[in-house]
VORO-520360 format. One record per residue (C-alpha): residue in one letter; y, z, x negated. Coordinates in steps of 0.5 Angstrom, whole numbers, padded with zeros to 4 digits, always signed. Layout:
// residues N
aYZX/...
END
This chain:
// residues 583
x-0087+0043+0025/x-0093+0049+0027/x-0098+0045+0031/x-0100+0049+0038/x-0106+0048+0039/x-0109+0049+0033/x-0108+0051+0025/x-0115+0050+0023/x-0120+0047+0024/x-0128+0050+0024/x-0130+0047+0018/x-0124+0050+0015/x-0127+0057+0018/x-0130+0061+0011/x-0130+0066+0007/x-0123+0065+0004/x-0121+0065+0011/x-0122+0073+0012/x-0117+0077+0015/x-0113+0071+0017/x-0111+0070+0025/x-0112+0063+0026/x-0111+0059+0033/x-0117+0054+0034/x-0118+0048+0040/x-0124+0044+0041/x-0131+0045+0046/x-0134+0050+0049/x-0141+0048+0046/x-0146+0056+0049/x-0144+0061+0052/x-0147+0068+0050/x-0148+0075+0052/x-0151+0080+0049/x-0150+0086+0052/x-0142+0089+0052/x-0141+0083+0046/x-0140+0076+0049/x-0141+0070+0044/x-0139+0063+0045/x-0139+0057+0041/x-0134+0053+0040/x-0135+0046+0038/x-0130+0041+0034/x-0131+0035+0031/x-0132+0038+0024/x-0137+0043+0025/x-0138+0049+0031/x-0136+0056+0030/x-0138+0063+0033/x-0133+0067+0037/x-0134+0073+0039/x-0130+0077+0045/x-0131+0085+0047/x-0126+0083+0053/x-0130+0080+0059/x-0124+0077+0063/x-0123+0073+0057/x-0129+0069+0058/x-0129+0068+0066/x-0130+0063+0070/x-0131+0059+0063/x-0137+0053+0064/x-0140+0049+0058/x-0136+0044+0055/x-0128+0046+0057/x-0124+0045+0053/x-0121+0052+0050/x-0115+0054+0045/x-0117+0061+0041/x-0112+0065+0037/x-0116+0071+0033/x-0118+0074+0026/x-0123+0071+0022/x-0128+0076+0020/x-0135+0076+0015/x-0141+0076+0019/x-0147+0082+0018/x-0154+0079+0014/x-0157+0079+0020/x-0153+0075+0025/x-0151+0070+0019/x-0153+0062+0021/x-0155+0058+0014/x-0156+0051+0020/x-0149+0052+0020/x-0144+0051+0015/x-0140+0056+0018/x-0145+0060+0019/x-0143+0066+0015/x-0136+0068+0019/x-0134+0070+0026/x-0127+0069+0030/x-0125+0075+0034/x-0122+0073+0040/x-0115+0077+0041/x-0112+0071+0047/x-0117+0065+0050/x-0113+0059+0054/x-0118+0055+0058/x-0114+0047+0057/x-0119+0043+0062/x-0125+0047+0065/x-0131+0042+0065/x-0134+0041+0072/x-0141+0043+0073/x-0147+0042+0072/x-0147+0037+0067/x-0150+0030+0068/x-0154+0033+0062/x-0154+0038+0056/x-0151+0035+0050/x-0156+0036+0045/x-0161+0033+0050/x-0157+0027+0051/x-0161+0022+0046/x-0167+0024+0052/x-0164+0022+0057/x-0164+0014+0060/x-0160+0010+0057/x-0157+0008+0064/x-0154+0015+0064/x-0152+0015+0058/x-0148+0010+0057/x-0145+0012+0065/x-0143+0018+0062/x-0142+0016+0055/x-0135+0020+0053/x-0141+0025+0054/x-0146+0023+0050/x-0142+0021+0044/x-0140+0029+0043/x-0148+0030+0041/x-0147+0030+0034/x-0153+0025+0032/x-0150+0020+0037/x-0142+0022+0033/x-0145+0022+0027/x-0147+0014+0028/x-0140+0012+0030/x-0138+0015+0023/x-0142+0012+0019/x-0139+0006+0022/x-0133+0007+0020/x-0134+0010+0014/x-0137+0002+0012/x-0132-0001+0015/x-0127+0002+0011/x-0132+0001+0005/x-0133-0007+0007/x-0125-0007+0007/x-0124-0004+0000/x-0129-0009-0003/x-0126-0015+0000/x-0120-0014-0002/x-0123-0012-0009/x-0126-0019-0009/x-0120-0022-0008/x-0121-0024-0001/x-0114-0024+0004/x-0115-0021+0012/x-0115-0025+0017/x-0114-0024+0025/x-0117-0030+0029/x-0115-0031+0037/x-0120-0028+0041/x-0117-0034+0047/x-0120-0040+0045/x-0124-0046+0047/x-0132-0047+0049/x-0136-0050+0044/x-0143-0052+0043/x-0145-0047+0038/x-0152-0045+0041/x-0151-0039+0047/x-0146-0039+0053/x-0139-0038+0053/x-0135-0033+0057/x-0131-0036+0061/x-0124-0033+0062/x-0120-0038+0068/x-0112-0038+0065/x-0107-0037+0072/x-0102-0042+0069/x-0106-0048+0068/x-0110-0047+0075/x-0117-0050+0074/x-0118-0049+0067/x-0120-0044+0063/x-0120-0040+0057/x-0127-0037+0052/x-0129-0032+0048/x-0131-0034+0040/x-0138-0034+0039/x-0136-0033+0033/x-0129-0035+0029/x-0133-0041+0026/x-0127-0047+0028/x-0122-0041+0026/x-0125-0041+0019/x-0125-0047+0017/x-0119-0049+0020/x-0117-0043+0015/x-0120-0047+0009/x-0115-0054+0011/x-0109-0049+0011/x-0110-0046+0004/x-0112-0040+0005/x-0118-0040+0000/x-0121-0033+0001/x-0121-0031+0008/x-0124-0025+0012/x-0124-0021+0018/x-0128-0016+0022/x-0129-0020+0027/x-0132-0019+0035/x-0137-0025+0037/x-0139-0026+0044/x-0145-0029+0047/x-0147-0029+0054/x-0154-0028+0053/x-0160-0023+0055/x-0159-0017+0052/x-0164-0014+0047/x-0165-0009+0043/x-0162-0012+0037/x-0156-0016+0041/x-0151-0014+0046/x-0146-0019+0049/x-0142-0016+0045/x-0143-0014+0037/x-0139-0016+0031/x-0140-0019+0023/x-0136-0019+0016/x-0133-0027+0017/x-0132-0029+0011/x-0130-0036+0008/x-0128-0039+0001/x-0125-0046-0001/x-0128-0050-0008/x-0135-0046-0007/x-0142-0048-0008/x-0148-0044-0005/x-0150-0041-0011/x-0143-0037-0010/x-0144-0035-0004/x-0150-0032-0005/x-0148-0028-0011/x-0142-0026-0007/x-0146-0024-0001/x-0153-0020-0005/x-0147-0016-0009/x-0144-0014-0002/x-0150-0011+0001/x-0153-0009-0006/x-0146-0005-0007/x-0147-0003+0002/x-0154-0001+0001/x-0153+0004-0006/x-0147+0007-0002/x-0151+0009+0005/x-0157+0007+0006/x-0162+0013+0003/x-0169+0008+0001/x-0170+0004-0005/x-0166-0002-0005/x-0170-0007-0010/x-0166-0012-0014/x-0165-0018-0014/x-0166-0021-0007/x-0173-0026-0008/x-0171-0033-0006/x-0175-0038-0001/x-0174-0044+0002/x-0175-0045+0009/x-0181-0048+0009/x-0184-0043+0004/x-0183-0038+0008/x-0185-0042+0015/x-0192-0043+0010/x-0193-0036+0007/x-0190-0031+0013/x-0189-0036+0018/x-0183-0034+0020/x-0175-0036+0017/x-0175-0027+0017/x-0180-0025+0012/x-0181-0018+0013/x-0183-0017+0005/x-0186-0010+0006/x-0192-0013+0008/x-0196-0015+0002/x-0201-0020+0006/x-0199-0028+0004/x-0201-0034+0009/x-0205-0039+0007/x-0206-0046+0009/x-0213-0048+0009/x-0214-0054+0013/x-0215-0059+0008/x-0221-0055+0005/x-0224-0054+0013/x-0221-0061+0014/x-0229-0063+0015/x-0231-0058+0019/x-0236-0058+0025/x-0233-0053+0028/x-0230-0054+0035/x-0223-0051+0035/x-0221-0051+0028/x-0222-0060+0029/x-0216-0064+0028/x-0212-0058+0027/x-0207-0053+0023/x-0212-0048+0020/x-0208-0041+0017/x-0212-0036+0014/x-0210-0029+0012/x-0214-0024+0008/x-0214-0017+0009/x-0218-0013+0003/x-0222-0006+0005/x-0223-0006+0011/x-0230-0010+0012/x-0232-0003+0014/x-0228-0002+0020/x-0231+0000+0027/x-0232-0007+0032/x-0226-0003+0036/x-0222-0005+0030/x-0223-0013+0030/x-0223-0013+0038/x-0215-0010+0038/x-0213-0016+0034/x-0217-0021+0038/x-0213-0017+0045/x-0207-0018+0040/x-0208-0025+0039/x-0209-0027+0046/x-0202-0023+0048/x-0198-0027+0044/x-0202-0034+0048/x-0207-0035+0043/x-0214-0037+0045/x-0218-0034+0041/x-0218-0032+0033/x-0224-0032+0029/x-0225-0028+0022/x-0231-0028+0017/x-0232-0021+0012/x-0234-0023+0005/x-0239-0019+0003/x-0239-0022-0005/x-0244-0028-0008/x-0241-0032-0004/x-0244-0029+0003/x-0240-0029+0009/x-0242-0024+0015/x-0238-0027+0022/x-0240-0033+0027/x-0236-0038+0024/x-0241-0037+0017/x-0246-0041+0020/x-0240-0047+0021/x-0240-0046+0013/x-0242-0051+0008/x-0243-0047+0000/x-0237-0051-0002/x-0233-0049+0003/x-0234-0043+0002/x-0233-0044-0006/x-0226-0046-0004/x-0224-0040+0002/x-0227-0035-0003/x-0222-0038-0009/x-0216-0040-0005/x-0217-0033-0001/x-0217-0029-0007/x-0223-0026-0003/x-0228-0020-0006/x-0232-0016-0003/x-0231-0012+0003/x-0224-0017+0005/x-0224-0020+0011/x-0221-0027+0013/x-0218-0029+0019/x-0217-0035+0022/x-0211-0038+0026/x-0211-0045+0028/x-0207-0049+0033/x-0207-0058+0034/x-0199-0056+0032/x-0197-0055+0026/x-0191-0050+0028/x-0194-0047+0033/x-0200-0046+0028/x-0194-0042+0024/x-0192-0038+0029/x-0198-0035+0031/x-0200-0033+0023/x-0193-0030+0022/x-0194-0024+0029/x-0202-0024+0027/x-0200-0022+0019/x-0195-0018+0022/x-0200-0014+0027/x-0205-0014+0021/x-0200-0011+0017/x-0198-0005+0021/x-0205-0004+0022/x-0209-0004+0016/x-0202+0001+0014/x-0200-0003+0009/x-0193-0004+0010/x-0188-0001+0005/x-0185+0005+0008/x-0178+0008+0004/x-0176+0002+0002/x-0171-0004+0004/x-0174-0011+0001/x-0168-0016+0002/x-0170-0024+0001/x-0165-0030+0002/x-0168-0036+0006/x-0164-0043+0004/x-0166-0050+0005/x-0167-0050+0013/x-0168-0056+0016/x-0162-0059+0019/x-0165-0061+0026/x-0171-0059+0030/x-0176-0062+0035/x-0174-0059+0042/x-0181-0060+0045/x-0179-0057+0052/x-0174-0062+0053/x-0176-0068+0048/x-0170-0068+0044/x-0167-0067+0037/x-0163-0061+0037/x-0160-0058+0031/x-0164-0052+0027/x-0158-0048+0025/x-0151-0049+0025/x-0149-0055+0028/x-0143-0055+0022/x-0147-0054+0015/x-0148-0059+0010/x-0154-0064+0009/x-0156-0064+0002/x-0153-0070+0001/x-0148-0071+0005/x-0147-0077+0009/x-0152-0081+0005/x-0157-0076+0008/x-0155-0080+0015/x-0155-0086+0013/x-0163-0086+0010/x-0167-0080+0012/x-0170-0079+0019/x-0167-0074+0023/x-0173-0069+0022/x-0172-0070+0015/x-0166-0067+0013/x-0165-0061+0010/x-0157-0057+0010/x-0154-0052+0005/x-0156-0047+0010/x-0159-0040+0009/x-0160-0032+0011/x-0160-0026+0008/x-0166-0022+0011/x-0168-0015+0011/x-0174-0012+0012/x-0176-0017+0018/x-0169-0018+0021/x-0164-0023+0020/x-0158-0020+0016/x-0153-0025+0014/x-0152-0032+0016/x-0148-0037+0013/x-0148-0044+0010/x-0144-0050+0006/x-0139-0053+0010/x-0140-0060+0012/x-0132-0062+0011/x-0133-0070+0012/x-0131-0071+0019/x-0134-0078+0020/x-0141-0075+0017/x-0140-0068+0022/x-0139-0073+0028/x-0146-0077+0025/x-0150-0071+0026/x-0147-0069+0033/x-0149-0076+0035/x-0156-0075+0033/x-0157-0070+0038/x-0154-0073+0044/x-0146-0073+0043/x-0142-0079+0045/x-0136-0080+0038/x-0131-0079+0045/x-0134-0073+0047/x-0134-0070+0039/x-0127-0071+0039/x-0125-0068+0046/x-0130-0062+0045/x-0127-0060+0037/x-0120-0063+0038/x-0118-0059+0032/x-0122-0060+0027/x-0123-0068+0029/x-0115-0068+0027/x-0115-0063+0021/x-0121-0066+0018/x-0116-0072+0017/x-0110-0068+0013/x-0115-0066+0007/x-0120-0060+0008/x-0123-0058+0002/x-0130-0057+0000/x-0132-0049+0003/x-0138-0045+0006/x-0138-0038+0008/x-0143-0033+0011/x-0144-0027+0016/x-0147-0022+0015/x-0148-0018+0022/x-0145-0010+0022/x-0149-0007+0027/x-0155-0010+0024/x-0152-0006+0018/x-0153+0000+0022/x-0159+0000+0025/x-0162-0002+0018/x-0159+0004+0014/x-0160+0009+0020/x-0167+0006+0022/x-0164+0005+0029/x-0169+0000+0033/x-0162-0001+0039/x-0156-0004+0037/x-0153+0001+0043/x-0154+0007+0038/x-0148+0004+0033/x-0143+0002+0037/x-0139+0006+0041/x-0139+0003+0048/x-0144-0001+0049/x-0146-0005+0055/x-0152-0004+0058/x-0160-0008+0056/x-0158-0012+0062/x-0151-0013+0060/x-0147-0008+0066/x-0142-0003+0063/x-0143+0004+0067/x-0137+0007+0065/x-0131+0001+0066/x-0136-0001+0073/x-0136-0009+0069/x-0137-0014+0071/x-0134-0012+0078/x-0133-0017+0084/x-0126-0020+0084/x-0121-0021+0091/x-0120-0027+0094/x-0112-0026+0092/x-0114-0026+0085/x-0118-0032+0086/x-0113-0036+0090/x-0107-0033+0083/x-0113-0037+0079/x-0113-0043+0083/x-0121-0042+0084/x-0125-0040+0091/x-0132-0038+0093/x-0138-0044+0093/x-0137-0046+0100/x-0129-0045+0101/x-0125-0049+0101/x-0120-0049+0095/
END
């Protein structure tokens, strides 16, 4: 049956389409008039297409972005109006009957092909409109072009989809839950995953051994950039695994995604690290690779130094070739860096070659420490050397990895073009919360120490290291993932570590408390983070601009009007009430 709106569509509309009559529906995207002869371009989700009228009442009354229906012969364009912007662009409709199917109200909240310009606010509050803008359309298509992709590819790999409730309990996995309060049970309440993690493994005791879904993970937490309330990962799980399959598994995935739609160079294989090389080397467990500047640890050659602030301290150095001849304007915007990050100071010394230094801190140099700095730095002639020293190791670390970040970008030596993936593994399985003077954990609370319950029974909290990784791209945390911790009464230990009573764990992880007692076998899995996907491929620093309708930095829907206030007869069905009413 014939459709009546349209039997083509623009992208359809070439040269083997001449002398055809044709019935098209879409936008109206401009309108033109050139005296006698009225223009419009008509606009639809493959293409735009030039339609052209001699009739003036054909197009009255007619306002951008109305949706219209156009029946007429498709006819060859003159050399002199052909458009090679457009795919289209060597062929015209001639309008024979124009019908109006909704007109749009005018004036726009803003010009479509202008609305990446806009506030974001606005944007969102008018999305349906912003998302006909070919560059924001263009995202959400590549979008699904992946997800379709990432299907194929699991499914290939023998891997079975699973759909995981997206109802569920609260669990302490290191954000907020969203709260949804149940009508029937008064006074109880349901969550939103934060992720599928109980799921999964509840998954692996099932015997569903290769399991994976495109999963939604909510968190109630501040917004950024790279992080809504809402955002989704490709969750998958494996049972009888080892790490190094999961790793394999995982770099095949986004080497295969990667070559498929990203336009930079992929270098292969992913380098490998533990934590603490690269909390030493990059300072941060997100080393962006690109930068080729390497931290150095030089508190044990400056371990007798007179000078003041780097006493019984953490001492880091990075050194940056050629740049001895940069202005004093230079060197004072990296010490103005230094102190907006709440550093209080940073030092730094150029070497002029022979075992010189020029810079205040030299006088405070013995010949052979400066042996040793020119030795350990790799120094020559024209380097400079910064100094980054704090009485806390890990702060110490921190500062180093956002002043190499900064020198990096300065001195221009980031590698442009190129996608640079490394896979971080061995984090510690707990760290020191100096806020609050408590053990916590580093990671997943559900992952596997080395050595399992051996690793409880004659190691400090501190000293454990978990089968615990991420897969990092250019700076940004990709994928994570882990080894499982399948032996309850070790999985219990470790939550008693940071403060969990054993009847707590229990009433808090019900599931897994009484599955773990009927076989689970050993498994681990990973999450690589799809909008983290996009954002890297189509170089998109806001993860707003890869889905389709995103909430706010804020957290507010403009266009759904979310979160809204709730009546009081809607609280009393729920069984709640306002602070200071009676129930």
């Amino acid at each position: 049956m014939p459709n009546k709106y349209r039997n083509c569509t623009c992208i359809e509309c070439n040269l083997s389409k001449i002398g055809e009559e044709i019935t098209i529906s879409g936008w109206v995207d401009r309108i033109r008039d050139h005296g006698g002869v009225l223009f419009l371009d008509l606009r639809d989700h493959t293409e735009i297409l030039q339609i052209v009228s001699n009739d003036d009442s054909l197009l009255k009354g007619l306002t951008k972005e109305s949706v219209i229906k156009v029946t007429g012969v498709i006819r060859k364009r003159g050399k002199d109006t052909y458009n090679p912007k457009l795919k289209t662009g060597e062929v015209e409709l001639f309008a024979n009957t124009l019908e109006v199917l909704n007109k749009a109200k005018t004036p726009l909240p803003f010009e479509i092909q202008n609305s990446r310009q806009k506030s974001e606010d606005l944007r969102l509050k008018y999305r349906y409109l912003d998302l006909r803008n070919k560059d924001v359309q263009k995202n959400i298509l590549l979008r699904s072009e992946i997800l379709h992709f990432i299907r194929n590819k699991m499914y290939q790999m023998g891997f079975i989809e699973v759909q995981t409730p997206i109802l569920s309990a609260t669990s302490p996995e290191g954000a907020r839950d969203f709260l949804v309060p149940s009508r029937t049970w008064k006074g109880k309440f349901y969550a939103l995953p934060q992720a599928p993690q109980i799921y999964k493994e509840l998954l692996m005791v099932g015997g569903i051994e290769k399991y994976f879904q495109i999963a939604p993970c909510f968190r109630d937490e501040d917004g950024r950039k790279d992080r809504t309330l809402e955002f989704y990962q490709l969750d998958f799980e494996m049972s009888f695994v080892e790490e190094e399959e999961i790793l394999k598994i995982g770099e095949e995935i986004f080497t295969d995604i990667m070559k498929n739609f990203s336009k930079k160079n992929l270098v292969t294989p992913f380098p490998r690290m533990t934590y603490k090389e690269a909390m030493e080397k990059y300072g941060t467990d997100k080393p962006d690779l690109r930068n080729p500047l390497i931290i150095k640890d030089v508190t044990e050659i400056l371990k007798n130094t007179t000078f003041k602030p780097f006493k019984n301290s953490t001492i880091k150095a990075i050194t940056v070739d050629e740049i001895g001849t940069k202005p004093n304007s230079w060197f004072d915007e990296i010490v103005s860096f230094a102190s907006s990050i709440g550093m209080p100071g940073i030092g730094y010394l150029t070497f002029l070659g022979e075992n010189t230094f020029k810079g205040p801190i030299d006088k405070f140099l013995t010949p052979e420490e400066r042996d040793s700095l020119i030795n350990e730095c790799h120094l020559k002639p024209n380097s400079v050397l910064f100094f980054i020293a704090n009485h806390s190791r890990k702060v110490a670390e921190k500062f180093a990895g956002e002043i190499r970040l900064e020198l990096g970008r300065k001195a221009n030596l980031i590698e442009q073009n190129v996608l640079k993936f490394c896979i971080v593994k061995d984090f510690p399985m707990f760290e020191w919360n100096e806020e609050k003077k408590k053990i916590e954990f580093c990671h997943n609370p559900f992952s596997l120490p080395h050595e399992g319950r051996k690793d409880y029974e004659r190691k400090e909290p501190l000293d454990i290291l978990a089968y615990q990784f991420d897969f990092v791209c250019n700076g940004e945390e990709m994928a994570s993932g882990a080894l499982r911790n399948h032996d309850l009464e070790s999985l219990k230990k470790g939550f008693e570590i940071v403060g969990y009573q054993k009847e707590e764990i229990e009433k808090r992880f019900p599931s897994i408390s009484k599955a773990f007692q009927y076989g689970a076998p050993p498994h681990g899995g990973m999450a690589p983070g799809l909008d983290r996907i996009l954002m890297m491929i189509l170089d998109e620093p806001n993860l707003r601009e890869v889905s389709a309708f995103p909430t706010s930095s804020s957290g507010v829907d403009y266009l759904m009007g979310s979160p809204s206030e709730i009546t009081n007869e809607e609280l009393k069905e729920y069984g709640l009430c306002r602070r200071g009413e009676e129930k």
